[in-house]
FISE-922819 format. One record per residue (C-alpha): residue in three letters; x, y, z negated. Coordinates in steps of 0.05 Angstrom, whole numbers, padded with zeros to 5 digits, always signed. Layout:
ALAXYZ/...
//
This chain:
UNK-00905+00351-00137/UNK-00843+00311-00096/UNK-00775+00342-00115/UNK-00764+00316-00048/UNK-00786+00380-00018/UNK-00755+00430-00064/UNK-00705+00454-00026/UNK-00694+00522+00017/UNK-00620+00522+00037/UNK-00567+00469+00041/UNK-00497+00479+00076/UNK-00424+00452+00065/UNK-00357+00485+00070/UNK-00290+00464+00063/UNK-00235+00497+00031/UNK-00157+00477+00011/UNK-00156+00471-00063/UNK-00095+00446-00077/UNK-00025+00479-00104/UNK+00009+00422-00062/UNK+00038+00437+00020/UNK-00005+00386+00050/UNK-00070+00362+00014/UNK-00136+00335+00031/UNK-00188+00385+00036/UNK-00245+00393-00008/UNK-00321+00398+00020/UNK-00356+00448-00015/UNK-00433+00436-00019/UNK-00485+00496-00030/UNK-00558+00484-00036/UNK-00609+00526-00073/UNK-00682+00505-00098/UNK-00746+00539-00080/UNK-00753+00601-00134/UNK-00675+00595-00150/UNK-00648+00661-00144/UNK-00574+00639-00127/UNK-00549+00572-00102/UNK-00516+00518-00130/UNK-00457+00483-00121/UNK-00411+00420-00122/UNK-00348+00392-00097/UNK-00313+00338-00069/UNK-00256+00304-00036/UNK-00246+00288+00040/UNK-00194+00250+00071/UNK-00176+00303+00117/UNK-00107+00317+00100/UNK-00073+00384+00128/UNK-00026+00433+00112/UNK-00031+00493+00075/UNK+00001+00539+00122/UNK-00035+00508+00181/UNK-00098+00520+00142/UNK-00090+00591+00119/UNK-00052+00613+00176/UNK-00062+00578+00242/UNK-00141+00532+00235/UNK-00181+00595+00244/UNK-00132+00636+00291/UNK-00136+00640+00375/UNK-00080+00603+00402/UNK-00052+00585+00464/UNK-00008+00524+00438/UNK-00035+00470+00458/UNK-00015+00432+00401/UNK-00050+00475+00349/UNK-00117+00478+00393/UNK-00122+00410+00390/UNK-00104+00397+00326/UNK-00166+00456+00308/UNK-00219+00423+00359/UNK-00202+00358+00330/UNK-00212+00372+00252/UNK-00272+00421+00266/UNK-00307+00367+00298/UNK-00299+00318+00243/UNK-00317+00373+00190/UNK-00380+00384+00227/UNK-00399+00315+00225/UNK-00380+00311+00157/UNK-00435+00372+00141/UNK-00480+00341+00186/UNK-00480+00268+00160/UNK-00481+00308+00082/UNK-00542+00355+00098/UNK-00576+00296+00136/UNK-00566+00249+00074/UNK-00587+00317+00023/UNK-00654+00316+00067/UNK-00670+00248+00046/UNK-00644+00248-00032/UNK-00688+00266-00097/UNK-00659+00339-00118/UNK-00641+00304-00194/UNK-00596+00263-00158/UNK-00549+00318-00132/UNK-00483+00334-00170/UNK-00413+00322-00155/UNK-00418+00245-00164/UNK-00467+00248-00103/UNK-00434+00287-00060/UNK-00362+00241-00067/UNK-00411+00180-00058/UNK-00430+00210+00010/UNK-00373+00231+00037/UNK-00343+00159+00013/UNK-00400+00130+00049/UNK-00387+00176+00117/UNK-00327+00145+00116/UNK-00341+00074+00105/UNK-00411+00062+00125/UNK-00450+00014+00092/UNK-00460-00036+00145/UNK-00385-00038+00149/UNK-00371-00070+00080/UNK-00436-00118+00076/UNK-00395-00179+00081/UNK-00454-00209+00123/UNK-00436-00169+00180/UNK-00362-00175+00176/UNK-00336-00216+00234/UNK-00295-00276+00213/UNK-00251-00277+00276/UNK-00184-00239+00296/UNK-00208-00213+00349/UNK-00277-00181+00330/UNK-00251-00158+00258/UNK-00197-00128+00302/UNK-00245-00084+00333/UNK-00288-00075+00266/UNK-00235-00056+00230/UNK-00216+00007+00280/UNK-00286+00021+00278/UNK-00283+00027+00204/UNK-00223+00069+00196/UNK-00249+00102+00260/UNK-00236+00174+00216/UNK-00164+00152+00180/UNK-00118+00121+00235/UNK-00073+00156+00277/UNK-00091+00150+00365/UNK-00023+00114+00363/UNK-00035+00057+00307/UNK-00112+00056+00340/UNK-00076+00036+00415/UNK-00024-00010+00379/UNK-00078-00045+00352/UNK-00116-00055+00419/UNK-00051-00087+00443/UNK-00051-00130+00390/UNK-00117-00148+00412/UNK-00106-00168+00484/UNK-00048-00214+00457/UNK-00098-00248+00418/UNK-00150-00257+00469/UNK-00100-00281+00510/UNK-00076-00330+00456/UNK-00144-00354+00443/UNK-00158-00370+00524/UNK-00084-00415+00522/UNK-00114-00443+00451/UNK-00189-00454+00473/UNK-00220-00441+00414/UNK-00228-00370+00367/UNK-00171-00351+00316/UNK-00222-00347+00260/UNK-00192-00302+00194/UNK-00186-00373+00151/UNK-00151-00401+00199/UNK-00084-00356+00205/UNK-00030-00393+00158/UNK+00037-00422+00172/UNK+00009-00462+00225/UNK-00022-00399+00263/UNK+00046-00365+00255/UNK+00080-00429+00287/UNK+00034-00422+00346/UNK+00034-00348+00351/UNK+00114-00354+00355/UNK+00112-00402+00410/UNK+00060-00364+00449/UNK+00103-00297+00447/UNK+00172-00336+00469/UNK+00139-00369+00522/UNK+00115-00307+00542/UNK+00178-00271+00541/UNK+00168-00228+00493/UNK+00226-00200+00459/UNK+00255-00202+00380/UNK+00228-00130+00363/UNK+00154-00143+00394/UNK+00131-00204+00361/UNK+00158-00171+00297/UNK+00126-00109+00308/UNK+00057-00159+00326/UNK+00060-00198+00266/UNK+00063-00139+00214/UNK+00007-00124+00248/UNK-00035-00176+00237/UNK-00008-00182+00169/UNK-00036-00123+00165/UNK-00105-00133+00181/UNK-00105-00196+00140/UNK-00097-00158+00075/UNK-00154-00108+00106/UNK-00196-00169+00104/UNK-00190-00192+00044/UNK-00217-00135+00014/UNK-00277-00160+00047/UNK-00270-00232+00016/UNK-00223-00264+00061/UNK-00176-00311+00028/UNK-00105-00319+00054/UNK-00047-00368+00038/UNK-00002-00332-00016/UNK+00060-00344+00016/UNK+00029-00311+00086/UNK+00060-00243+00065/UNK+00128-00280+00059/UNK+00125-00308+00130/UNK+00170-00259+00171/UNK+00199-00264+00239/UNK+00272-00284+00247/UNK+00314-00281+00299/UNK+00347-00347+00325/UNK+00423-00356+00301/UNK+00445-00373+00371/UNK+00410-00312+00401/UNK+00457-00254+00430/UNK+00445-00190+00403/UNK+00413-00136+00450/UNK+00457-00073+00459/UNK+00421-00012+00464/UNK+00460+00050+00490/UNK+00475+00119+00472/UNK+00516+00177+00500/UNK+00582+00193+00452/UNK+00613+00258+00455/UNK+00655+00244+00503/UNK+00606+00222+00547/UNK+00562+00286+00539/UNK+00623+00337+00551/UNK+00627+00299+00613/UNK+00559+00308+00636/UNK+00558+00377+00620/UNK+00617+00397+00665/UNK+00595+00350+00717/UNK+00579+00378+00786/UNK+00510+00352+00810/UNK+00486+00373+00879/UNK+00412+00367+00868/UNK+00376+00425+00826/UNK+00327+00370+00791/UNK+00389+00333+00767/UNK+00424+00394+00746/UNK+00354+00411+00707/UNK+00347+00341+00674/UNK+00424+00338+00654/UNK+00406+00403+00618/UNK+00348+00372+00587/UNK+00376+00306+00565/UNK+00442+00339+00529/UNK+00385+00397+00492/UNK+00350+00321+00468/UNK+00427+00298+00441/UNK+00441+00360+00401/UNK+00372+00370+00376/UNK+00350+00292+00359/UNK+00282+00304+00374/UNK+00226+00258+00419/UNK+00219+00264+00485/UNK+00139+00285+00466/UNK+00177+00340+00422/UNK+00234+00374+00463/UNK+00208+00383+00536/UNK+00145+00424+00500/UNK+00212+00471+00476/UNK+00198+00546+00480/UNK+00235+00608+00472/UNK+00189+00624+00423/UNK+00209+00578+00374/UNK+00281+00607+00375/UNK+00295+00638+00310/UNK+00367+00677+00273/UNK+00373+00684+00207/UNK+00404+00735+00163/UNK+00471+00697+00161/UNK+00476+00687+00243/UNK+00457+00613+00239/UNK+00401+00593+00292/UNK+00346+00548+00287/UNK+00283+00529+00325/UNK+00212+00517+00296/UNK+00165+00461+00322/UNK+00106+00417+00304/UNK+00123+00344+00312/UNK+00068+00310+00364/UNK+00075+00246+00335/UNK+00078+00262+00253/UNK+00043+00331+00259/UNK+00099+00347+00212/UNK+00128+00417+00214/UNK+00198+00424+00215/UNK+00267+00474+00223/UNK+00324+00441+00260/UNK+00389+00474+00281/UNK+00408+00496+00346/UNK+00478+00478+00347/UNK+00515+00511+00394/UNK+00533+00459+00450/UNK+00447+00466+00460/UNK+00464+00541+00453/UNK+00504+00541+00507/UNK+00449+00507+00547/UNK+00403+00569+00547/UNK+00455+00618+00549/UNK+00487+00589+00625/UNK+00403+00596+00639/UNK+00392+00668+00602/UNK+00356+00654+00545/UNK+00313+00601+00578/UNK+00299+00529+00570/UNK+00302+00479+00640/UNK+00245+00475+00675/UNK+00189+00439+00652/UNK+00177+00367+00682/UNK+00142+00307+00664/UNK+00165+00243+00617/UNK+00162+00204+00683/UNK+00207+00242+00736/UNK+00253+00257+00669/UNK+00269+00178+00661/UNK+00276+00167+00728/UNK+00324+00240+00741/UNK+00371+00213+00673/UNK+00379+00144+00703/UNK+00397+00174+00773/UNK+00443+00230+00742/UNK+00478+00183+00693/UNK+00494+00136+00754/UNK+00518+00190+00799/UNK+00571+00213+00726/UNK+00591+00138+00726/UNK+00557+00107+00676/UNK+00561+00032+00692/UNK+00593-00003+00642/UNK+00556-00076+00639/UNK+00511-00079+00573/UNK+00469-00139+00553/UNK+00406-00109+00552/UNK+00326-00105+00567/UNK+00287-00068+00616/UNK+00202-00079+00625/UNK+00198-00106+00691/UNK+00140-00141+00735/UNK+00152-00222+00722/UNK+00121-00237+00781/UNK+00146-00183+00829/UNK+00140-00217+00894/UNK+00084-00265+00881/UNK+00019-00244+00924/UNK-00023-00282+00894/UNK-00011-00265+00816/UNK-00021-00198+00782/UNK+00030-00158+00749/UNK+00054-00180+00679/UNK+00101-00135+00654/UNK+00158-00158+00597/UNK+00215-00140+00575/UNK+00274-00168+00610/UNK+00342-00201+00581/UNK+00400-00197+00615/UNK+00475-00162+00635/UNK+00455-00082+00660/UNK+00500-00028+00681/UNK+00498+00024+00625/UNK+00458+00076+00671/UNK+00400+00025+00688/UNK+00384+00019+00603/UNK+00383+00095+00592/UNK+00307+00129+00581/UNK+00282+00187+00542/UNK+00298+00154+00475/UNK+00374+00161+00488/UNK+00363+00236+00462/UNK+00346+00220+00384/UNK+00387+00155+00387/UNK+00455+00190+00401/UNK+00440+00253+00356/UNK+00431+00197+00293/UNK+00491+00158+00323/UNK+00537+00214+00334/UNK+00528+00247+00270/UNK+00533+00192+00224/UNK+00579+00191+00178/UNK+00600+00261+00196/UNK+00548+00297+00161/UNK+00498+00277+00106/UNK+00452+00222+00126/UNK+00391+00254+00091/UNK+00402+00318+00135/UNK+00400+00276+00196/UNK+00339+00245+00178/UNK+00309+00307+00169/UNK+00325+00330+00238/UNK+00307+00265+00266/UNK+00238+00255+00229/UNK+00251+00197+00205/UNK+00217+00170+00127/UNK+00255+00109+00116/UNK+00326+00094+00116/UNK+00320+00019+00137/UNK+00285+00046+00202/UNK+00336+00107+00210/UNK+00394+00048+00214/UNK+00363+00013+00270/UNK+00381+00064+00309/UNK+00456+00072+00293/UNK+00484+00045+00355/UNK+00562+00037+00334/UNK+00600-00014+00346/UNK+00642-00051+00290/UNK+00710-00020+00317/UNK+00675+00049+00317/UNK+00653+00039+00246/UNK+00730+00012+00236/UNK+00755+00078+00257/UNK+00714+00125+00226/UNK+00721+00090+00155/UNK+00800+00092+00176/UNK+00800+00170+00184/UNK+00760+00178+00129/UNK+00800+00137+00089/UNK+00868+00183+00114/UNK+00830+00242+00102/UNK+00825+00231+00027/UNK+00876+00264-00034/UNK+00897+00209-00063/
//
């Protein structure tokens, strides 16, 4: 008789295994034989990674945060296909054949279906391994790295219609990153993009050679410099001074008066704009000691963090009772910070960039948008990102940079610097005090 046919009941559930705050779940596979009185089992790893207290606490709980609800439709969808694709495959496998070998095999294989690594099928140009590559890691990358990548995309289809002829994978070397270069400059595209471009087709480079794709050595080596004679871009960010100001300032319009409030909350609490306008009162917390803090899932990271409330945010919410400003979208809160920051006076001249339309005023061409060089007033260069960049910039060097990090979300110290706006005579100074301040 077929041990194909052996079998009564098959099901998969998943379950957090792991000692460890964030892990990647474990799918638990149950399936019992005609005649077997109690079912069998067998384990394995997915590449779902969550937390432990979101999975104890928060996965299988009603919600009304948005955040969390998505977060639950989101992985319960992929679990379900996960089951699915297992008890499908189960269906279809001789019973001696199941064990915990097996079941990793399978779920490895849900992953990375086997189409997607028969080198036959892989596509040997930028563009289409572009696409196959997302389509691989369809169940690993982020919505943000997946829309970066499409970016990347366009550029290159873009490239290839100036080029006439494919980028094909063999073909990107030293020569390709010469031509690449002068395709971005002549575009206009600025220092930070083309860098930000490149790693990523660096990146997809050493994706494909794990297909079989063979790359110059030195291609990892090959890095984007800025030219010696070219000016560097000043990005702002409100001192102190400039948010006591603010604060005492006496705008006539309510939705100014709201978006002030916002923008100094975003200062003192170093958070994204995708972070601090979903604030609640909720997530305002005391502890035994007096000190306050406020509790929040990161949108970007997912990451779960405590940050202070320090008390010029305090005193945001208590001039509004307990409340935080009205709620408003990213859109009317760039434009309301440029507008307020330009009625407080904030036009000193800045050598900076702003995306605008290259071919504003030409009918018969459509809208290219890139990121502009030139001398601003201050207010013109300010947008949601001023928030985290003046918390970093302000607090450096005046408490430990590891703390602000933690605050700010940031992983990596190199990227954390980028955003430390000071100028050499404010470095000057504070090394100067610091200096004064010691016992020597």
């Amino acid at each position: 008789m077929s041990n194909f046919k052996t079998i009564k009941m098959a099901s998969v559930n998943f379950i957090y295994r792991s000692k460890k705050p964030e892990a990647f779940l474990t799918a638990r596979f149950f399936y019992r034989k005609i005649g077997q009185k109690n079912p069998s089992s067998v384990y394995a790893k997915t590449r779902e990674k969550v937390k432990k207290e979101y999975w104890d606490k928060k996965h299988k709980k009603r919600t009304r945060d948005f955040e969390i609800l998505n977060q639950q439709i989101r992985l319960n969808k992929t679990l379900l296909d996960i089951e699915t694709f297992v008890v499908e495959r189960f269906e279809n496998s001789p019973i001696d054949e199941i064990d915990k070998k097996w079941l990793q095999q399978t779920i490895n294989l849900y992953y990375t279906p086997k189409g997607s690594i028969n080198k036959q099928n892989t596509p040997k140009n930028l563009i289409d391994y572009i696409e196959y590559f997302l389509e691989k890691k369809r169940n690993t990358l982020s919505l943000s790295i997946k829309k970066q990548m499409r970016v990347t995309k366009n550029k290159m289809i873009r490239l290839e219609e100036e080029l006439g002829y494919p980028i094909l994978l063999e073909n990107i070397d030293e020569q390709f990153f010469n031509t690449y270069l002068d395709f971005c400059k002549k575009e206009n595209y600025k220092f930070n993009t083309i860098e930000r471009e490149w790693t990523r087709i660096k990146r997809i480079c050493r994706e494909a050679e794990a297909d079989g794709f063979k790359f110059e050595r030195r291609l990892d080596r090959l890095v984007v410099k800025k030219s010696k004679n070219e000016k560097e871009i000043e990005v702002p960010y409100l001192s102190f001074e400039e948010l006591e100001h603010l604060a005492n300032f006496d705008f006539k319009k309510e939705a100014h008066k709201n978006a002030r409030d916002w923008l100094i909350l975003s200062c003192y609490t170093g958070q994204r704009v995708s972070d601090f306008l979903r604030f609640k009162k909720e997530m305002i917390y005391q502890d035994e000691e007096g000190r306050w803090f406020l509790n929040l899932t990161q949108v970007k990271d997912k990451e779960n963090i405590i940050i202070p409330l320090a008390s010029k945010a305090r005193e945001v919410l208590e001039k509004r009772n307990g409340e935080f400003p009205r709620k408003i979208s990213e859109q009317k809160y760039n434009k309301h910070i440029k507008d307020l920051c330009k009625i407080a006076g904030f036009d000193k001249m800045m050598y900076g960039s702003r995306r605008k339309n290259i071919n504003k005023g030409k009918k018969d061409l459509p809208k290219v948008f890139r990121d502009v060089i030139k001398m601003y007033p201050k207010h013109e260069l300010i947008t949601s990102h001023i928030g985290r960049r003046s918390f970093a910039t302000n607090f450096e060097g005046r408490i430990p940079r590891s703390l602000i990090m933690k605050v700010t979300g940031h992983k990596k110290e190199s990227t954390f610097l980028k955003y430390i706006k000071k100028s050499d005579i404010d470095f000057a100074k504070q090394a100067y005090d610091a200096i004064e301040n010691l016992n020597y």
